[in-house]
PDB file of N, CA, C and O in Angstrom:
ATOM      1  N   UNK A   1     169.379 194.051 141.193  1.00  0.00           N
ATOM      2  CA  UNK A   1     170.012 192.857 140.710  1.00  0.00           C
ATOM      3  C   UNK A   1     169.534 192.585 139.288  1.00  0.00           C
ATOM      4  O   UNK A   1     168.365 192.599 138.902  1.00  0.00           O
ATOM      5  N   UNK A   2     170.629 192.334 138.574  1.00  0.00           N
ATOM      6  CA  UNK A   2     169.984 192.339 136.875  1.00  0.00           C
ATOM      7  C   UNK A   2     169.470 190.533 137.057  1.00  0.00           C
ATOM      8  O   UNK A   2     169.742 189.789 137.999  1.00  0.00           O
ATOM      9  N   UNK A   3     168.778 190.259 135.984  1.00  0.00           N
ATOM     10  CA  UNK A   3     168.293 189.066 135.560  1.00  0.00           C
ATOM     11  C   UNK A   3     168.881 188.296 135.447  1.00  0.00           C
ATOM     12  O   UNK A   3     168.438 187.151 135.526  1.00  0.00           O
ATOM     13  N   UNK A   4     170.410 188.613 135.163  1.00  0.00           N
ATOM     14  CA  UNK A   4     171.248 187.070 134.866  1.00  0.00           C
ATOM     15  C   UNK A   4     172.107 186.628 136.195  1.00  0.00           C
ATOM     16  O   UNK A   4     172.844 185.678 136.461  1.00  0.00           O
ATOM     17  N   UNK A   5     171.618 187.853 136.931  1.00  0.00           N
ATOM     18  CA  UNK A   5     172.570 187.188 138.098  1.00  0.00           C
ATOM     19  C   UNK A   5     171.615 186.631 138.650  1.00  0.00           C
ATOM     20  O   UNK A   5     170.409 186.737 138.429  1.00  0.00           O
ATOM     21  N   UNK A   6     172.385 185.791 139.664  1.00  0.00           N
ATOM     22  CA  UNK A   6     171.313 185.065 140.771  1.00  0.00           C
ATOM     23  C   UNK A   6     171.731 185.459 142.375  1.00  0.00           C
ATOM     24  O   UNK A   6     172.501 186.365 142.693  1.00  0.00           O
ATOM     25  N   UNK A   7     171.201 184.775 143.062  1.00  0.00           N
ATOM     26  CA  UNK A   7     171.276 185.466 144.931  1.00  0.00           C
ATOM     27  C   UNK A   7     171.269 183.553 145.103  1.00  0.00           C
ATOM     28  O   UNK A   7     170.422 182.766 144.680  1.00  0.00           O
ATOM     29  N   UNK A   8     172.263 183.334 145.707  1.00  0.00           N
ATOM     30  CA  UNK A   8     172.460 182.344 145.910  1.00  0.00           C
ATOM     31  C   UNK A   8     171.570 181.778 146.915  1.00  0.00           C
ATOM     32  O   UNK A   8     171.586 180.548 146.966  1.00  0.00           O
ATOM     33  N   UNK A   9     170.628 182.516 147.904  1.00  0.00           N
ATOM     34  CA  UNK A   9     170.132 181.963 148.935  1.00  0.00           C
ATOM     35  C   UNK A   9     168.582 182.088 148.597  1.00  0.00           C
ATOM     36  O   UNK A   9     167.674 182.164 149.425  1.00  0.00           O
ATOM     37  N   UNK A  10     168.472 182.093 147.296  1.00  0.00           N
ATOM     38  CA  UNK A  10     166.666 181.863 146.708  1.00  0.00           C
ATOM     39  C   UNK A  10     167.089 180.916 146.056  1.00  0.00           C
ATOM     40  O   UNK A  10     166.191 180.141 145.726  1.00  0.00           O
ATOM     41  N   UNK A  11     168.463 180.539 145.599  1.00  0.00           N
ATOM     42  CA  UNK A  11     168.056 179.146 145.033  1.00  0.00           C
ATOM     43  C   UNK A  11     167.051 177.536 145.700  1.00  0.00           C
ATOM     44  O   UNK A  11     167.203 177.087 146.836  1.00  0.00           O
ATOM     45  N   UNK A  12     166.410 177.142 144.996  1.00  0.00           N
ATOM     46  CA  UNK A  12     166.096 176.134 145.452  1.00  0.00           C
ATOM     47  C   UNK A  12     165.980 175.000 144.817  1.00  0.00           C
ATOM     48  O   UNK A  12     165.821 175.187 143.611  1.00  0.00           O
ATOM     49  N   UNK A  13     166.000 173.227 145.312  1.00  0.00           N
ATOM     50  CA  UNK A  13     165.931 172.580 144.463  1.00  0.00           C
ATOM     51  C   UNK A  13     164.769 172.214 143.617  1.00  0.00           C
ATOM     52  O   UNK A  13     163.637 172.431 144.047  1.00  0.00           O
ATOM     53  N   UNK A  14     164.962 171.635 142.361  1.00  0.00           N
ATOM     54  CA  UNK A  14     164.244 171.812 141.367  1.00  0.00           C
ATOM     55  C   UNK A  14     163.096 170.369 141.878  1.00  0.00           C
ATOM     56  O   UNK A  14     163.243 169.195 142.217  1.00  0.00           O
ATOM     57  N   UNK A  15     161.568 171.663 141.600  1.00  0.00           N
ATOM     58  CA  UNK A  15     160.591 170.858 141.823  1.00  0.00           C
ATOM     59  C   UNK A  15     159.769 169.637 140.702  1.00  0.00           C
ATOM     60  O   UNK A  15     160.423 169.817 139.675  1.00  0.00           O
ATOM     61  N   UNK A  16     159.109 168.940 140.489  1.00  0.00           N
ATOM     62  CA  UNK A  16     158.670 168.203 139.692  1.00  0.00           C
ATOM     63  C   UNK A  16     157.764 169.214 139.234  1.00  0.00           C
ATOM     64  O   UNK A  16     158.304 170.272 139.557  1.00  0.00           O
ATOM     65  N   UNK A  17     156.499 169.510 138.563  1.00  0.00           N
ATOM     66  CA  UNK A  17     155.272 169.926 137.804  1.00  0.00           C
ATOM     67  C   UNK A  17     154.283 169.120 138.304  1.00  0.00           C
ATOM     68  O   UNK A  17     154.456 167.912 138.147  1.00  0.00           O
ATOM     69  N   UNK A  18     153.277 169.488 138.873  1.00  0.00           N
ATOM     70  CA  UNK A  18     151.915 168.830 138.683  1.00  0.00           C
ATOM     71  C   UNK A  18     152.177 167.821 140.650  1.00  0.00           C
ATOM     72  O   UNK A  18     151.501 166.816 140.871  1.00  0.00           O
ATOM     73  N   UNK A  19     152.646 168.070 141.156  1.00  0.00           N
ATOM     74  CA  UNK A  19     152.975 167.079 142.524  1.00  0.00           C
ATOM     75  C   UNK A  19     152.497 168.265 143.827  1.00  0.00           C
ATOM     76  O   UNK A  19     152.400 169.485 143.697  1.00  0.00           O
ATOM     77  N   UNK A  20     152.308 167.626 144.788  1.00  0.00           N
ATOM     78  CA  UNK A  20     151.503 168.540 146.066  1.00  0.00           C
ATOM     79  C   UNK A  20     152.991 169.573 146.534  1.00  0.00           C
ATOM     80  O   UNK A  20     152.843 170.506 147.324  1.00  0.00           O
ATOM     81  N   UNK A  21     153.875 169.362 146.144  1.00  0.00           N
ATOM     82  CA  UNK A  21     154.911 169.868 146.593  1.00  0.00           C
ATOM     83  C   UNK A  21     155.241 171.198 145.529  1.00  0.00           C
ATOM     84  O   UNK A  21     155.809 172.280 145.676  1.00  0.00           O
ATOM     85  N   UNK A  22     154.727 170.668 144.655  1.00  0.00           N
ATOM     86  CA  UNK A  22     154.893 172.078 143.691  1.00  0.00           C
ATOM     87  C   UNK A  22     153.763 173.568 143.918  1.00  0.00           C
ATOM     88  O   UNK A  22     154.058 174.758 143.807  1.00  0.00           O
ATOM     89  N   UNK A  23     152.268 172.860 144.305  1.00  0.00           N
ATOM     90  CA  UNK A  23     151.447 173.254 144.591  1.00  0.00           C
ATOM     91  C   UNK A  23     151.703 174.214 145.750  1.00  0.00           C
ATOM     92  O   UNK A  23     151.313 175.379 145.831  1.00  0.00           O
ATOM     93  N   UNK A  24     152.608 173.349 146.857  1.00  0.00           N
ATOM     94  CA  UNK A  24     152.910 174.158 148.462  1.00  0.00           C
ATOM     95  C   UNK A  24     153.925 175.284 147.943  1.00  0.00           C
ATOM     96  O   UNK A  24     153.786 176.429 148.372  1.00  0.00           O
ATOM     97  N   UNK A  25     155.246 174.897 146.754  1.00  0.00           N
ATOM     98  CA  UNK A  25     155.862 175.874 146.036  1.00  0.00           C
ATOM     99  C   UNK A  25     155.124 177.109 145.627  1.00  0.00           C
ATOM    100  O   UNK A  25     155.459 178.232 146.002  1.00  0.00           O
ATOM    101  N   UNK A  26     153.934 176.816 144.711  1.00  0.00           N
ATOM    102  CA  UNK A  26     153.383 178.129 144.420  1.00  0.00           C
ATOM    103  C   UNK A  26     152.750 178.878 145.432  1.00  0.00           C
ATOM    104  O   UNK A  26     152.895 180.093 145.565  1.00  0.00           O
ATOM    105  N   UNK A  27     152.008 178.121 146.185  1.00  0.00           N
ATOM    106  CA  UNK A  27     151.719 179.251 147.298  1.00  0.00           C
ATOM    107  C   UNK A  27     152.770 179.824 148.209  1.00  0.00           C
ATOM    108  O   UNK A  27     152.527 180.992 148.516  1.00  0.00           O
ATOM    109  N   UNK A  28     153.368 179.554 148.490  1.00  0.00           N
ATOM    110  CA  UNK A  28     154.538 179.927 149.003  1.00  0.00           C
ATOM    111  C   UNK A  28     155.511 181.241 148.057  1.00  0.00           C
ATOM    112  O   UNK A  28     156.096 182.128 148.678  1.00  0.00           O
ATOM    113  N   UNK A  29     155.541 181.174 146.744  1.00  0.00           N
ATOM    114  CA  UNK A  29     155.651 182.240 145.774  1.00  0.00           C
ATOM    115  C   UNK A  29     154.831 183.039 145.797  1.00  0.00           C
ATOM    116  O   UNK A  29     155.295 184.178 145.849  1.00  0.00           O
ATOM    117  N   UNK A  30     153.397 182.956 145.777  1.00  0.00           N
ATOM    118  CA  UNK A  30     152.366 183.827 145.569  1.00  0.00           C
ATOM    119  C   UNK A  30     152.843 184.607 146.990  1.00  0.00           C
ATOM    120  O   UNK A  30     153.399 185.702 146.904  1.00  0.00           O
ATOM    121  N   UNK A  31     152.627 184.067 148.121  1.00  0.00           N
ATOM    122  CA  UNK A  31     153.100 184.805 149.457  1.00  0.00           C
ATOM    123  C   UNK A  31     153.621 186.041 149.129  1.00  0.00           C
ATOM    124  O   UNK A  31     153.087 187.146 149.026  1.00  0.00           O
ATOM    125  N   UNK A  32     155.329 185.471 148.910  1.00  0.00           N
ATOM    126  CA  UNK A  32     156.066 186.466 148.520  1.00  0.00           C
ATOM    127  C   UNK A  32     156.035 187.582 147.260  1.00  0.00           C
ATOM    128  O   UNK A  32     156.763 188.536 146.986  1.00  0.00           O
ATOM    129  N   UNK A  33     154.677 186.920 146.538  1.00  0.00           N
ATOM    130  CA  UNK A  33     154.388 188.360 144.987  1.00  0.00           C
ATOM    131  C   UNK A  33     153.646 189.343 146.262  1.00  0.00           C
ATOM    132  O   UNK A  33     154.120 190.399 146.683  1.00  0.00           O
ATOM    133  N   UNK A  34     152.671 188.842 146.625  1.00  0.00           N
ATOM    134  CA  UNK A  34     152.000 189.296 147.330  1.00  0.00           C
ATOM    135  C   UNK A  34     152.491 190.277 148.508  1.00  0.00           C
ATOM    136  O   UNK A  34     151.834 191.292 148.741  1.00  0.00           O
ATOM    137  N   UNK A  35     153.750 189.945 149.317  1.00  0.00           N
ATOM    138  CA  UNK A  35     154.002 191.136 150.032  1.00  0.00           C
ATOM    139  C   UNK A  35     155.202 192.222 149.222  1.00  0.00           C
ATOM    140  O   UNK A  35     155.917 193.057 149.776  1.00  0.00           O
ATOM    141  N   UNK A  36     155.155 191.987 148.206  1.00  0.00           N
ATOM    142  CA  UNK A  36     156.268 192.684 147.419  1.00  0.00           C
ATOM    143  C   UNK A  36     154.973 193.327 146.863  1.00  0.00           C
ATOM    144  O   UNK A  36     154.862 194.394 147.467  1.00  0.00           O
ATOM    145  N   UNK A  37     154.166 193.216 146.187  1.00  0.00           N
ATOM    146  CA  UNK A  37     153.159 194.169 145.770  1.00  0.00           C
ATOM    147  C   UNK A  37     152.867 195.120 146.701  1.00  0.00           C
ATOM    148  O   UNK A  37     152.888 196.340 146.540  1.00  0.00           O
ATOM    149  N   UNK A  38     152.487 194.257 148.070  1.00  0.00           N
ATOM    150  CA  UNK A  38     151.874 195.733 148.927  1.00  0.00           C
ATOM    151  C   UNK A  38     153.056 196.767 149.322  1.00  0.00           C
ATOM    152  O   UNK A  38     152.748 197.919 149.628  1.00  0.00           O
ATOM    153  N   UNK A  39     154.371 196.364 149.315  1.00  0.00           N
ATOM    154  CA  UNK A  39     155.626 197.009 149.477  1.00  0.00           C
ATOM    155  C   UNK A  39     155.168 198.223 148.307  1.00  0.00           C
ATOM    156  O   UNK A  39     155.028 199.370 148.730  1.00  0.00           O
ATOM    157  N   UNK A  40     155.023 198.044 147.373  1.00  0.00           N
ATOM    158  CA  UNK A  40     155.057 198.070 145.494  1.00  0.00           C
ATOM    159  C   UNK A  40     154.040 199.494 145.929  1.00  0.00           C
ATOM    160  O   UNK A  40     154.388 200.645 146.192  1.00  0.00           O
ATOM    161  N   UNK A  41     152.767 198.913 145.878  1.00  0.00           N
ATOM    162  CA  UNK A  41     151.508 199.535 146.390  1.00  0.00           C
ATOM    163  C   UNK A  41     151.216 200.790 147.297  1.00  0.00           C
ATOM    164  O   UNK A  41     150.310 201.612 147.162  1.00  0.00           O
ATOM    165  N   UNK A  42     152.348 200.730 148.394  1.00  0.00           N
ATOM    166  CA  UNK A  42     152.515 202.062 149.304  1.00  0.00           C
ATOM    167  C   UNK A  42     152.849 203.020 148.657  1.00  0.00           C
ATOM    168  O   UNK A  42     152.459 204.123 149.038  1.00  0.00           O
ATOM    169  N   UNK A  43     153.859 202.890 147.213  1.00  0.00           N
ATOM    170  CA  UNK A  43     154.391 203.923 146.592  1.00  0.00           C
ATOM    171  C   UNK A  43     153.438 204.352 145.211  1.00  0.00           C
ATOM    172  O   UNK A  43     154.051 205.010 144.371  1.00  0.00           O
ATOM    173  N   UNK A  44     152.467 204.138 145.007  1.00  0.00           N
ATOM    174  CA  UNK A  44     151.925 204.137 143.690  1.00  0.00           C
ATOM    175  C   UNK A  44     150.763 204.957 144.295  1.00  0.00           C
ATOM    176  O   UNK A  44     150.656 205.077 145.516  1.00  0.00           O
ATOM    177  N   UNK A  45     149.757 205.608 143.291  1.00  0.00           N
ATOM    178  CA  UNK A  45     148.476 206.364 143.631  1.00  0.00           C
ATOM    179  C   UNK A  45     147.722 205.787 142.647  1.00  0.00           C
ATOM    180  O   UNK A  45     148.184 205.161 141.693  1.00  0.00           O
ATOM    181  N   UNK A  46     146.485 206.005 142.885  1.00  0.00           N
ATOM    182  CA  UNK A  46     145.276 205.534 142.049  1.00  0.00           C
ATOM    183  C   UNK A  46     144.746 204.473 141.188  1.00  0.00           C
ATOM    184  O   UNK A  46     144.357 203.398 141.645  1.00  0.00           O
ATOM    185  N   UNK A  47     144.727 204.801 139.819  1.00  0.00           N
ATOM    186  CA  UNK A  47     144.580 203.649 138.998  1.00  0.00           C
ATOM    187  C   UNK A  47     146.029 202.704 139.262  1.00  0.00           C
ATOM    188  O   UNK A  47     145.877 201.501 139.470  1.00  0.00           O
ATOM    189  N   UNK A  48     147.069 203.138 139.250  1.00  0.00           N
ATOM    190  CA  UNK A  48     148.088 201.829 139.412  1.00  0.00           C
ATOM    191  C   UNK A  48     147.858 200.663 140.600  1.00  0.00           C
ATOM    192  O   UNK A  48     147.918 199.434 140.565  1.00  0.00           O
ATOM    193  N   UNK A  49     147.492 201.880 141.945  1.00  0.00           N
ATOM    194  CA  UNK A  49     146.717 200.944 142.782  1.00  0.00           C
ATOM    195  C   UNK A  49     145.383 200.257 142.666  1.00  0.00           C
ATOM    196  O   UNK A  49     145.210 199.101 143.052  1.00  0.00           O
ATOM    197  N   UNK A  50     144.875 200.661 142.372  1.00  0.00           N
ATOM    198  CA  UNK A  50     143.436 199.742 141.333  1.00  0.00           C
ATOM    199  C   UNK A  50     144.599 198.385 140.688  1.00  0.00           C
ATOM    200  O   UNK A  50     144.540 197.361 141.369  1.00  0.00           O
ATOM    201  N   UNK A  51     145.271 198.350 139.871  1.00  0.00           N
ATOM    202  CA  UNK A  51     145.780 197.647 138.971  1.00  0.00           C
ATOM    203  C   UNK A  51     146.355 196.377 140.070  1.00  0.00           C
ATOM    204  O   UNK A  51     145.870 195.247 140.122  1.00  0.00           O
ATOM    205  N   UNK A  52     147.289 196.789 140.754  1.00  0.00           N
ATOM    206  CA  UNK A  52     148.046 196.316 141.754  1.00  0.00           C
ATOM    207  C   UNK A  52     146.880 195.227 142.656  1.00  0.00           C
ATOM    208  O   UNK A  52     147.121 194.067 142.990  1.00  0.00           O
ATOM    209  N   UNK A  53     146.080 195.707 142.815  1.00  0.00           N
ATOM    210  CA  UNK A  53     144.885 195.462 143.528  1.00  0.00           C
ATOM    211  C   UNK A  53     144.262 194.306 142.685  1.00  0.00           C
ATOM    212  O   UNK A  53     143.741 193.462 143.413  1.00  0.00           O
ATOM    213  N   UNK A  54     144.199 194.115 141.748  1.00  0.00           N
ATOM    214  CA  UNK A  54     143.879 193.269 140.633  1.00  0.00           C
ATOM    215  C   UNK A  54     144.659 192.277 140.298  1.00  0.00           C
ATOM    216  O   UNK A  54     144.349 191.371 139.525  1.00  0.00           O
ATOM    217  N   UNK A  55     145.393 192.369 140.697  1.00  0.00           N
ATOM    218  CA  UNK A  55     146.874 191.483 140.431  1.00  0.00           C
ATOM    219  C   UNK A  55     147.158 190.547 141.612  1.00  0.00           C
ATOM    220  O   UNK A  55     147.613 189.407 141.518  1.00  0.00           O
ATOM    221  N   UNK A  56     146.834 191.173 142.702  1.00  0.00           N
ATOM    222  CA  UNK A  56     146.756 190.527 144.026  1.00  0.00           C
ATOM    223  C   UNK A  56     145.687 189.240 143.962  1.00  0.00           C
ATOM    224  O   UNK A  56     145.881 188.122 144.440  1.00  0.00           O
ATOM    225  N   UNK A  57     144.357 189.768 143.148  1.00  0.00           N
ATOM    226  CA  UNK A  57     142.876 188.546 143.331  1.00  0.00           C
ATOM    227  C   UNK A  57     143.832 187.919 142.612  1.00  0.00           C
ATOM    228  O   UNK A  57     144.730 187.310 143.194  1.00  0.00           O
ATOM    229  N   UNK A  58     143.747 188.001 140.886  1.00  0.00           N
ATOM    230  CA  UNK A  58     144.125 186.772 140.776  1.00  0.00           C
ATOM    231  C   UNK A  58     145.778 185.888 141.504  1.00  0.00           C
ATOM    232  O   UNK A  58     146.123 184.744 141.207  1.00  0.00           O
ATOM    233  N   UNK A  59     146.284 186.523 142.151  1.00  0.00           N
ATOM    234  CA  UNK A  59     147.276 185.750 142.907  1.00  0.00           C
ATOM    235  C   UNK A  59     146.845 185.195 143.648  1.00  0.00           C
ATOM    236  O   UNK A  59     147.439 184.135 143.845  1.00  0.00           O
ATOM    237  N   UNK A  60     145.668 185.432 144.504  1.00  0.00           N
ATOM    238  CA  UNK A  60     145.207 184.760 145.261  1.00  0.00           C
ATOM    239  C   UNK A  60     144.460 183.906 144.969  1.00  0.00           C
ATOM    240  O   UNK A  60     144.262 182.916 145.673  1.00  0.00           O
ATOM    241  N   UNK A  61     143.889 184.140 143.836  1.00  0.00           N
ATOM    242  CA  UNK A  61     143.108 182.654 143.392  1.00  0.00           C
ATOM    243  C   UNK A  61     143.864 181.631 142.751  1.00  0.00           C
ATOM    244  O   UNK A  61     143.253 180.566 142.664  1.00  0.00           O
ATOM    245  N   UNK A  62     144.811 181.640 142.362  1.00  0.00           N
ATOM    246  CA  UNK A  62     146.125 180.726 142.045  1.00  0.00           C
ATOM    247  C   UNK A  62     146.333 180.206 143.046  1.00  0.00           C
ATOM    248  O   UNK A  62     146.244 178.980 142.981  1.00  0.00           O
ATOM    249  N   UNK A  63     146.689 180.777 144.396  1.00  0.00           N
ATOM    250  CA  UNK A  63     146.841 179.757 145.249  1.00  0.00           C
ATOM    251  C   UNK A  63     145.926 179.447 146.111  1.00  0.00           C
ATOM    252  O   UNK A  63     146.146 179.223 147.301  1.00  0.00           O
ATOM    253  N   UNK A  64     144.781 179.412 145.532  1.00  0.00           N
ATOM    254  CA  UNK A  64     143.385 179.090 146.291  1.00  0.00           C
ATOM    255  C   UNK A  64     143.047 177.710 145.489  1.00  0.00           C
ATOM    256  O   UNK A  64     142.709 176.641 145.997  1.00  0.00           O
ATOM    257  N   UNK A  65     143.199 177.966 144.305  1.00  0.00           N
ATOM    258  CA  UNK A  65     142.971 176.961 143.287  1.00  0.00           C
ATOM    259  C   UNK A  65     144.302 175.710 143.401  1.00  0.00           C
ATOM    260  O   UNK A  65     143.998 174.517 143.383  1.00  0.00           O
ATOM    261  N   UNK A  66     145.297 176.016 143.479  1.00  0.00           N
ATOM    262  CA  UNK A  66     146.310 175.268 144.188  1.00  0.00           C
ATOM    263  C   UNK A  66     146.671 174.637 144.803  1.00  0.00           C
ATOM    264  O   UNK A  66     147.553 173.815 144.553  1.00  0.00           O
ATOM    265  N   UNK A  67     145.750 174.911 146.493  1.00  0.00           N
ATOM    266  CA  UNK A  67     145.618 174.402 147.767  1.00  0.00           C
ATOM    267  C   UNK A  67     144.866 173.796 147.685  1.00  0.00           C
ATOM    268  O   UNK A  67     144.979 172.810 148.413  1.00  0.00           O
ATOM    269  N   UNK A  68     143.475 173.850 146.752  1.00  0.00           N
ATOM    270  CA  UNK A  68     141.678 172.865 146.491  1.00  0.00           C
ATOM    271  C   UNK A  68     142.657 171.880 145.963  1.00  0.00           C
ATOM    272  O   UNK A  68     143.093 171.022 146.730  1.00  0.00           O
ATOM    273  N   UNK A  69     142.979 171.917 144.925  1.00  0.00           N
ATOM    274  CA  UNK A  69     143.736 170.835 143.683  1.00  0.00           C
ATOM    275  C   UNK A  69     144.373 169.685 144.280  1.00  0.00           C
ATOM    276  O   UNK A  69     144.536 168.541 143.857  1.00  0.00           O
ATOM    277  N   UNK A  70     144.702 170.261 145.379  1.00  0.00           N
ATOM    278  CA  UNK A  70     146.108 169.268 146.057  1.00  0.00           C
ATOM    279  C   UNK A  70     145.776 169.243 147.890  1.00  0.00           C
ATOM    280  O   UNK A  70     146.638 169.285 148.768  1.00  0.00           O
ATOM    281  N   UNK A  71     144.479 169.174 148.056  1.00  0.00           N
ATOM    282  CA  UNK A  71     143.536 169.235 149.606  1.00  0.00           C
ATOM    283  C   UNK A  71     144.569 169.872 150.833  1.00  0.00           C
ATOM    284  O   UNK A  71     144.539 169.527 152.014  1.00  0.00           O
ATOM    285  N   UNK A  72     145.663 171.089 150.109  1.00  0.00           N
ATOM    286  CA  UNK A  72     146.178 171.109 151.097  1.00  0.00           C
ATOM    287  C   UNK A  72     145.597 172.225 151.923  1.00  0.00           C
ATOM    288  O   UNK A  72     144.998 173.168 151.406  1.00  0.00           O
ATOM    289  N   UNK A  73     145.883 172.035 153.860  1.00  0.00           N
ATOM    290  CA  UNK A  73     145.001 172.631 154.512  1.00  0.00           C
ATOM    291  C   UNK A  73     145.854 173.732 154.326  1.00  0.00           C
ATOM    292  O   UNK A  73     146.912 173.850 153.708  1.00  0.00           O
ATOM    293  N   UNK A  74     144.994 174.722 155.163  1.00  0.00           N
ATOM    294  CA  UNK A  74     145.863 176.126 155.759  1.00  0.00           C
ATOM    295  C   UNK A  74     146.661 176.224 156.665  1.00  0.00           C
ATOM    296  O   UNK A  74     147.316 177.262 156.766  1.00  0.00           O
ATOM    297  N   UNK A  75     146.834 175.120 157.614  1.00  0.00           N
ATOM    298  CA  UNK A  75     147.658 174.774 158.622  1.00  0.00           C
ATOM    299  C   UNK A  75     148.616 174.459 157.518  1.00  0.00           C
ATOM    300  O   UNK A  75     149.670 175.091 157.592  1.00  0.00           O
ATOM    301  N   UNK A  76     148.539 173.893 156.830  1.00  0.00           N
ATOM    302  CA  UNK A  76     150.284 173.031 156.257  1.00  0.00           C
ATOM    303  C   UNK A  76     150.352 174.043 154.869  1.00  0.00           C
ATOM    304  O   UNK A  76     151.413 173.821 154.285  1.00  0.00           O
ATOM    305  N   UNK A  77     149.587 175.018 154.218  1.00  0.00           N
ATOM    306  CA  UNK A  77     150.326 175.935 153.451  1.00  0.00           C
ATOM    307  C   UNK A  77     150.902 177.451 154.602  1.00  0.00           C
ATOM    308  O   UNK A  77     151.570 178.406 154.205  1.00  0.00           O
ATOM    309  N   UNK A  78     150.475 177.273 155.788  1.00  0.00           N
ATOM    310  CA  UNK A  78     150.871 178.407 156.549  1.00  0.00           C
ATOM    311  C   UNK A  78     152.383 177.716 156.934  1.00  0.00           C
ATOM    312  O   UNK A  78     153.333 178.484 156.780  1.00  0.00           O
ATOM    313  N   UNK A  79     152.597 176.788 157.263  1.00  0.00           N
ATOM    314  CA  UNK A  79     153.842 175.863 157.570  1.00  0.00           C
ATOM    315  C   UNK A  79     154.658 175.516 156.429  1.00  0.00           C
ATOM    316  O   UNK A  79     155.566 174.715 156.647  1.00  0.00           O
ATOM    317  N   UNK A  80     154.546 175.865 155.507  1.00  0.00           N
ATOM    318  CA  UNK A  80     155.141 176.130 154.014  1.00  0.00           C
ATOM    319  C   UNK A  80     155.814 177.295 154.007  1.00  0.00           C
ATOM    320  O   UNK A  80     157.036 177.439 153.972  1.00  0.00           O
ATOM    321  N   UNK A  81     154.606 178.492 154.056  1.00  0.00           N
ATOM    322  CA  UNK A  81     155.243 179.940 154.147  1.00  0.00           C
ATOM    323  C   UNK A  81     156.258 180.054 155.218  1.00  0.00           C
ATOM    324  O   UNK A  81     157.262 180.763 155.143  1.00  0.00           O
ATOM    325  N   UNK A  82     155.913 179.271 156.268  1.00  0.00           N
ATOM    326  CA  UNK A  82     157.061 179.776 157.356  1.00  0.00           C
ATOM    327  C   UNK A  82     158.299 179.437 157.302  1.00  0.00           C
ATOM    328  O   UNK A  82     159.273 180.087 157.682  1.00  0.00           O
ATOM    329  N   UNK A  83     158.238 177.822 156.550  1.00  0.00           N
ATOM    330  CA  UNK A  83     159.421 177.417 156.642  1.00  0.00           C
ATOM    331  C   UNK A  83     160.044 178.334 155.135  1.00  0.00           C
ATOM    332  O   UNK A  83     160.982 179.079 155.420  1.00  0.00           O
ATOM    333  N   UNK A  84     159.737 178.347 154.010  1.00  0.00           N
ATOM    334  CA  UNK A  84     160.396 179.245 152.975  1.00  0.00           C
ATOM    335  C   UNK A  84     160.907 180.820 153.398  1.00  0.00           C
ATOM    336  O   UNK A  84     161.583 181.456 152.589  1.00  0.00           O
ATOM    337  N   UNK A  85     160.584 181.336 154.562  1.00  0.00           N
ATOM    338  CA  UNK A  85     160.453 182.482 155.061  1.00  0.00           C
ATOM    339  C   UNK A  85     162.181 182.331 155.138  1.00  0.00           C
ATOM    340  O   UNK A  85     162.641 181.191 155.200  1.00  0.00           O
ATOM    341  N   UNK A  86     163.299 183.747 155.130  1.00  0.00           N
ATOM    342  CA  UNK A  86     164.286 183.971 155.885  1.00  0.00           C
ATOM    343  C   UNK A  86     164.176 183.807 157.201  1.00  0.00           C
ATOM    344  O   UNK A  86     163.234 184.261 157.850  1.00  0.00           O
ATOM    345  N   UNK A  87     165.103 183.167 157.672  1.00  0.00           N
ATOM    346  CA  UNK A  87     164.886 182.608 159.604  1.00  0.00           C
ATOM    347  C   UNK A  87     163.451 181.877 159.734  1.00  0.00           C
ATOM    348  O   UNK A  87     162.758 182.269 160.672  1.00  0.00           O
ATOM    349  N   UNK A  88     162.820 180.669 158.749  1.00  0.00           N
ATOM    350  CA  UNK A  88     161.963 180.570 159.390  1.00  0.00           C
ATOM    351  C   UNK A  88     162.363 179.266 159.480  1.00  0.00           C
ATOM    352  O   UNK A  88     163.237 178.888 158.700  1.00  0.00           O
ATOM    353  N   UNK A  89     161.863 178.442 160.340  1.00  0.00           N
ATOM    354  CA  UNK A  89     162.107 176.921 161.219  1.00  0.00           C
ATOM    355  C   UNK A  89     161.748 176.102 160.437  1.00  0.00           C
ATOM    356  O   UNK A  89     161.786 174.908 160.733  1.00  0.00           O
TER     357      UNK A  89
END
């Protein structure tokens, strides 16, 4: 899919900046960098996987730093991911 098109069913509505809801947004993004890397990752050897691997911490500390910022638990960013999920409730 080129860049200017869009997929109508990732649209979502537009969040504020700086609000607990944007915060549950990014982790919920990071999620999805995150299993697209390891997708990414099965196909690559060595230093790229080193790299890949590197890319993952700091994703994860984005939404570590994210979830502290905005006291949200792991129960309600796991209930974030699920509901942003395809088919999730």
């Amino acid at each position: 899919m080129k860049a200017e098109q869009s997929d109508p069913k990732t649209h979502r509505p537009v969040v504020e900046i700086g609000t607990r809801e944007s915060a549950l947004c990014t982790i919920c993004n990071v999620g999805t960098a995150l299993e697209r890397l390891h997708e990414v990752r099965k196909h690559v050897r060595g230093d790229h996987k080193r790299r890949l691997d590197d890319v993952a911490v700091v994703l994860r500390v984005v939404a570590l730093e994210a979830q502290a910022m905005y006291a949200i638990s792991d129960e309600e960013a796991r209930a974030a991911l699920r509901r942003e999920r395809p088919g999730g409730g």
